[in-house]
N, C-alpha and C positions, 0 to 999 in steps of 0.2 A: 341382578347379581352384584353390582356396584355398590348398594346398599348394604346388602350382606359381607360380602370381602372388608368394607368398612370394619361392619359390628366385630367382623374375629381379630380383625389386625391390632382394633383398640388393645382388644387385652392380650394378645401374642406380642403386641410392643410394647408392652407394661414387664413382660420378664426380665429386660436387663437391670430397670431396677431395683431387683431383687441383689442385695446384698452377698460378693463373692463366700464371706467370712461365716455367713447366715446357715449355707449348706456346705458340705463335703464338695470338694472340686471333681474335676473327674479323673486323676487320678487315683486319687483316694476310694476312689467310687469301685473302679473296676480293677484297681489293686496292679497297675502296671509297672512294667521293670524296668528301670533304670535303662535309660539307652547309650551312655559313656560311661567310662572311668576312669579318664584319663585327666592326668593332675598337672600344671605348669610348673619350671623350675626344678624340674629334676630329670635325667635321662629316663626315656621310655625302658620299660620293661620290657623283654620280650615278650611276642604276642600268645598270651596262653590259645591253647583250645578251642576253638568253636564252644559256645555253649550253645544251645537249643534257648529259642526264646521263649518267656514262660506263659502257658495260653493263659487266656482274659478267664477269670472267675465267674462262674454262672452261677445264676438266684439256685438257690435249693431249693427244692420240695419239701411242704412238710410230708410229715408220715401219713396224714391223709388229707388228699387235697380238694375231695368234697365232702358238703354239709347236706342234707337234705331235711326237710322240714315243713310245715304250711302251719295254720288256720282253720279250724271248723265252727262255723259261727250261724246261728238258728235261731229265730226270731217269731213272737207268735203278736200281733198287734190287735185292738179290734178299735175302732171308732163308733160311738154313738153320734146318731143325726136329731137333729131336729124333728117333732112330729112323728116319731117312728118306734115303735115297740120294739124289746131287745134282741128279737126273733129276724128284723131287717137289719142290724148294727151288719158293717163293714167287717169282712175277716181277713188276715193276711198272715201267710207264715212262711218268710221268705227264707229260703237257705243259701251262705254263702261258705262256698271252700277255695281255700287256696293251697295251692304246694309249690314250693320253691328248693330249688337246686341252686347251690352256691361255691362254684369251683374257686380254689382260693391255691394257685400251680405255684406261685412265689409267692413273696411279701409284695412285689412291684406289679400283679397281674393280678385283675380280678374278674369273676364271671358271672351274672344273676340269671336267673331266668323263675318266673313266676306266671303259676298258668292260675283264672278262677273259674269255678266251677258254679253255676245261680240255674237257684228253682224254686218255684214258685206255685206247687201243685192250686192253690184258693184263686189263682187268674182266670179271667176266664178271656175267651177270644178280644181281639181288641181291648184289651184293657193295661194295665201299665203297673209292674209289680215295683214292690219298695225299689230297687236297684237301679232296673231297668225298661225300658220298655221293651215289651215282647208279646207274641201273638198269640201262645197260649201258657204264658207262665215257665218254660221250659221244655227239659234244663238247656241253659245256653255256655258257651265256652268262650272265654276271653284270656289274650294274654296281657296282663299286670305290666310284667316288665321285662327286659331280656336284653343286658347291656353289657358291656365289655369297658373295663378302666383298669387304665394302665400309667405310667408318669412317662415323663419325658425330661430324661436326666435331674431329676427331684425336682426341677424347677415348674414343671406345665404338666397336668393331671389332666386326662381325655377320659370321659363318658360319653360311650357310643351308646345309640340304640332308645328301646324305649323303656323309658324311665320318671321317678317323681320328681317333679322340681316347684315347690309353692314358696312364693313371695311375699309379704307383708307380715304385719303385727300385730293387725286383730283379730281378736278371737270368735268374733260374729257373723262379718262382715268385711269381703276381702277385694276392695275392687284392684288392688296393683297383683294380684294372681293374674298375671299376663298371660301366663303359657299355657291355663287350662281353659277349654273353648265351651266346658259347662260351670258352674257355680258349685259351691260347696253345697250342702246344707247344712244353712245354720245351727239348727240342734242335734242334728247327727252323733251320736256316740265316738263316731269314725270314719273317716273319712275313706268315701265306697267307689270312689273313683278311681279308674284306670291312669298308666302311664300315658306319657306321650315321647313321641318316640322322636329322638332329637342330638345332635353333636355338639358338645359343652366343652370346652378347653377353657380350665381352672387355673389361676397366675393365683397364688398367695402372694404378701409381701409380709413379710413372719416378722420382721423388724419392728414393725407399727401393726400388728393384727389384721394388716388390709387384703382385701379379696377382689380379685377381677375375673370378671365370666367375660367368653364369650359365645355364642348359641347359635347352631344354624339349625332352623326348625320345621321339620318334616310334616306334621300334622298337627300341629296346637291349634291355628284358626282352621286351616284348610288343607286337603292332602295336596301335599307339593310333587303331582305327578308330572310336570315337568320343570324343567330348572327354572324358567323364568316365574313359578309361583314358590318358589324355596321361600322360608322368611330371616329373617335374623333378629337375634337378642342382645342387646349386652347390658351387663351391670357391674358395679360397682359397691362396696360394702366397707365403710369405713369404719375407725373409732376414732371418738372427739372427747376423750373424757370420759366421762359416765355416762355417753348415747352410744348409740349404733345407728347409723344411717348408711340407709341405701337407697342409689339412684339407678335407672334401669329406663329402657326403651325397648321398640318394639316396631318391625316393620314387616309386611308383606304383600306382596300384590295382590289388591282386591279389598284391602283391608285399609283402613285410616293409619297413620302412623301413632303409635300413642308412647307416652314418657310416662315414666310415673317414680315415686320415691315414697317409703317408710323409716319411718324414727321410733326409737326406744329410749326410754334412761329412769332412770333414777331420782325422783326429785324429791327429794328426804323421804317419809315413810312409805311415799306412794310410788309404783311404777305406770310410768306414762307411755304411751305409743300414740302412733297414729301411720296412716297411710292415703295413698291420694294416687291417681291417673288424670289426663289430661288429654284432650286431642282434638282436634277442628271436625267437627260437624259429627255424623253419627254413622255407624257400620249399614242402618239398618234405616227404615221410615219411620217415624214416630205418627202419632194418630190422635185425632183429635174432633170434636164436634163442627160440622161446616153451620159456614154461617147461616148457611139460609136451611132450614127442615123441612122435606114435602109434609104433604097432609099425611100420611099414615106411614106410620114406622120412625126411622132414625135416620142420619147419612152422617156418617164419617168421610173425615180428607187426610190422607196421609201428608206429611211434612217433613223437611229436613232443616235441623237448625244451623243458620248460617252464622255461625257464631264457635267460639269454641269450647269445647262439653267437654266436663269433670267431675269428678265423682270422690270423696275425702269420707273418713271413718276412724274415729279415735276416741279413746277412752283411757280410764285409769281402773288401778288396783291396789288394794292394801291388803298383805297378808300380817298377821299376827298371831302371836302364840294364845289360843284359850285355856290350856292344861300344860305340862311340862314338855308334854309329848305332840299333844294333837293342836294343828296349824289351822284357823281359815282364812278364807278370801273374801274379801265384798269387791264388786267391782264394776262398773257401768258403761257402756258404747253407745254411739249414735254415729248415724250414717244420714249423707247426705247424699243424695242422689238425682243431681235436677233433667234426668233422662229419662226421668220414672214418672209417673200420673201419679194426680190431686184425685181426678174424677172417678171412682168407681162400677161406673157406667162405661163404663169403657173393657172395661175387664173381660166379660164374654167374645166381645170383638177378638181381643189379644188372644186368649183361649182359642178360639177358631181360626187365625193364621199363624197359631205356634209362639209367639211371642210373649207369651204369661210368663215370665222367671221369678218362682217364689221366693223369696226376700229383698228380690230387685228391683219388682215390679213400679213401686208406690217411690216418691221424694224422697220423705222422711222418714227416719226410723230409729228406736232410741232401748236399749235395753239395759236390763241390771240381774247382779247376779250373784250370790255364796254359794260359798266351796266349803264343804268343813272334813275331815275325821273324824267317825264316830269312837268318842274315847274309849278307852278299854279294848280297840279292838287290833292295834297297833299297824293302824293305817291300813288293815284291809278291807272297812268297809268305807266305803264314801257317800257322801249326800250333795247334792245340787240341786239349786231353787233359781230358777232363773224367771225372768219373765221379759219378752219380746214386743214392743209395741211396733204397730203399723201407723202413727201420725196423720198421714196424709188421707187415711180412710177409716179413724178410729175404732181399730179390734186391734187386739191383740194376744199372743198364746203364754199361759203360765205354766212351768211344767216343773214336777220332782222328778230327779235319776237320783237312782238308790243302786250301786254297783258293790259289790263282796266278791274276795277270793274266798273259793273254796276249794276243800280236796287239792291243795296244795297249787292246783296248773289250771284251775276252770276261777272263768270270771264270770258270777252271776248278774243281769241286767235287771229292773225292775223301772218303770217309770207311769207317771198319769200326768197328763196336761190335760186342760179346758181352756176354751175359746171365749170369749167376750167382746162385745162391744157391740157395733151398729151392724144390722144384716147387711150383706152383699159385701161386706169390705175382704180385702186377702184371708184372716183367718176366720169370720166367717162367713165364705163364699159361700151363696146358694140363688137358686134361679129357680121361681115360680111365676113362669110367663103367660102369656095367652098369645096364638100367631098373630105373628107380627112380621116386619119387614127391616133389614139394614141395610144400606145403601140396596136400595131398589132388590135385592136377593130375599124371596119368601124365607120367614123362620117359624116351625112349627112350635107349638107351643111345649113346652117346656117344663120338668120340675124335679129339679137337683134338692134335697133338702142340706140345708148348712149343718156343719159339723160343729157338736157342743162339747164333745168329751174324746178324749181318747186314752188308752191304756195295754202296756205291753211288760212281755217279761220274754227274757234272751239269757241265752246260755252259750260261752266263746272259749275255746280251748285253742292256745297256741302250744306244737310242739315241735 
């Protein structure tokens, strides 16, 4: 807990200074009355009256102090494989719902609460749908978020409970995302991840633009079901000019300590980021070929690197006008990641003790990508072309999103990606074995076919 009482104190001792001149003092605040009036220099008046002192002014209500609302969002996907007629292609048609209640009792209190709702009728037993994994595709029930914020005399903003909090600046590839204990995915429409549920106390410094957290964290790596595994966070978010930098750490029992910082700015026509983590040695074993091979099969040795492991992702972006109206983007990311494997031979293994994280998995990794407006149609239809390489085991996935507003409040989905490059790499994994053996444990024989095409269309209504 000494770790933690740390991370909050930093930015709870960053409020004084905040500038008296910056906010309303507290009288102003709470609208209080006068406690003398009496003047020197001249005989006292007699003493009027008692007055009644006047009560403290309380927040008002508005006229309606809840919102209610959600998300209906339906996805039909199919994947083509390798070797297989379209009669075997992959089916999925995942359904997500959200609804969300939003009490808002003053301007100075606020209340979330968001339930999601996921089904997956095309799952079948043991198998793993778009969202989540589940045992038979559904429906399953999760809560999103359900947090309470409130100020603290305008100066210190509390976020109770759980809630979204994502760090960094790329758009790919996000290893300073400290607080979420799964990965994005990188071509996701949206990000389908749950809150995490955590105590955030917000110091702005409004003078200079600057922001200080401080975070005690409930469940991001690990549930902290007793105080000696609580964790803490803190960060820091400055302005230097035309960047934005943020610095941030990260501790909790059971877990390496890690730091990490991102940058943004401006550097004539182009916008630049980047982001990075840091930490002595690894959460987890890493895995690798032993030196010596029996006669039949493979043998892996687990390893920890005694050295200190980090992980950086940055890229740039140039938007510019093509018509009067309509904008695009060209823009490009690479990640480095030397916690990640070269050898793709190895991959199965990871599969089989859980440790496969797609876009994590491999070293290297480098993408590029437009963004345009289809003209004429005043920015409600869009196009993206991106394309994702895997470096360290050359495949990589090319994909179109083609999204339209229609009927005023539905966003229509449309996309197609294909796979390339060398068999067995990340995107295109597939296994055509004969039994064999890995470290000394039989493996029966085997045959995943690799994925060459896929294609979906999604329909999302927010109201």
């Amino acid at each position: 807990m000494s770790r933690l009482a740390a991370a909050l104190a930093v930015a709870l001792a960053l409020a004084p200074w905040v500038r008296a001149d910056d906010r309303p003092d507290e009288a102003a605040m709470f609208s209080a009355a006068e406690t003398s009036t009496t003047t020197t220099g001249a005989p006292a008046a007699a003493p009027a009256e008692p007055v009644a002192a006047t009560p403290p002014v309380h927040e008002v209500a508005p006229e309606n102090p809840l919102a209610i609302g959600g998300q209906l969002y339906w996805r039909e996907a199919v994947t083509a494989h390798a070797h297989q007629t379209p009669r075997g292609w992959s089916n999925t048609a995942p359904l997500l719902a959200d609804a969300w209640l939003d009490g808002r009792p003053n301007p100075r209190l606020r209340a979330m609460i968001v339930g999601r709702l996921a089904f997956d009728p095309t799952v079948t037993p043991s198998a793993t749908s778009f969202f989540a994994p589940s045992l038979d595709g559904g429906p399953t029930a999760a809560l999103d978020q359900a947090w309470i914020k409130f100020d603290v005399a305008h100066r210190a903003f509390i976020t109770a409970g759980r809630q979204h909090v994502k760090w960094g600046a790329s758009r790919f590839w996000n290893p300073n995302d400290l607080l979420h204990g799964a990965r994005r995915d990188a071509l996701a429409q949206f990000d389908a991840r749950v809150g995490q549920t955590m105590l955030k106390v917000h110091v702005p410094w409004e003078r200079y633009g600057w922001n200080f957290y401080g975070i005690q964290l409930l469940e991001s790596l690990d549930h902290a079901d007793t105080v000696g595994r609580t964790g803490g966070a803190a960060r820091a978010e400055v302005v230097l000019g035309p960047a934005e930098l943020g610095l941030d750490g990260l501790v909790q029992r059971g877990f390496r300590p890690r730091a990490g910082a991102d940058l943004s700015s401006a550097l004539g026509p182009f916008d630049v980021y980047g982001e990075g983590t840091v930490q002595y040695r690894t959460d987890r074993p890493l895995w690798r070929k032993a030196a010596v091979q029996p006669p039949v099969g493979s043998a892996l040795e687990s390893y920890t690197p005694e050295k200190v492991v980090g992980s950086v992702s940055g890229g740039l972006n140039w938007a510019f006008k093509f018509t009067d109206k309509d904008v695009m983007t060209v823009g490009a990311e690479y990640f480095y990641n030397p916690a990640g494997y070269t050898d793709k031979a190895i991959y199965p293994w990871l599969m089989f003790n859980g440790d496969f994280a797609p876009f994590y998995v491999a070293r290297d990794y480098a993408a590029a990508y437009v963004f345009f407006s289809v003209p004429g149609t005043n920015g409600n239809h869009t196009i993206t072309l991106s394309n994702l390489a895997n470096l360290s085991d050359h495949t990589a996935i090319a994909r179109l999103d083609w999204t339209a507003t229609v009927v005023t409040h539905m966003r229509f989905e449309a996309y197609a990606a294909g796979s390339y490059g060398a068999p067995g790499g990340e995107f295109r994994f597939g296994l055509d074995t004969s039994p064999t053996a890995i470290n000394g444990l039989p493996v029966p024989a085997f045959h995943l076919p690799a994925p060459v095409a896929e294609a979906g269309l999604a329909l999302r209504v927010s109201f």
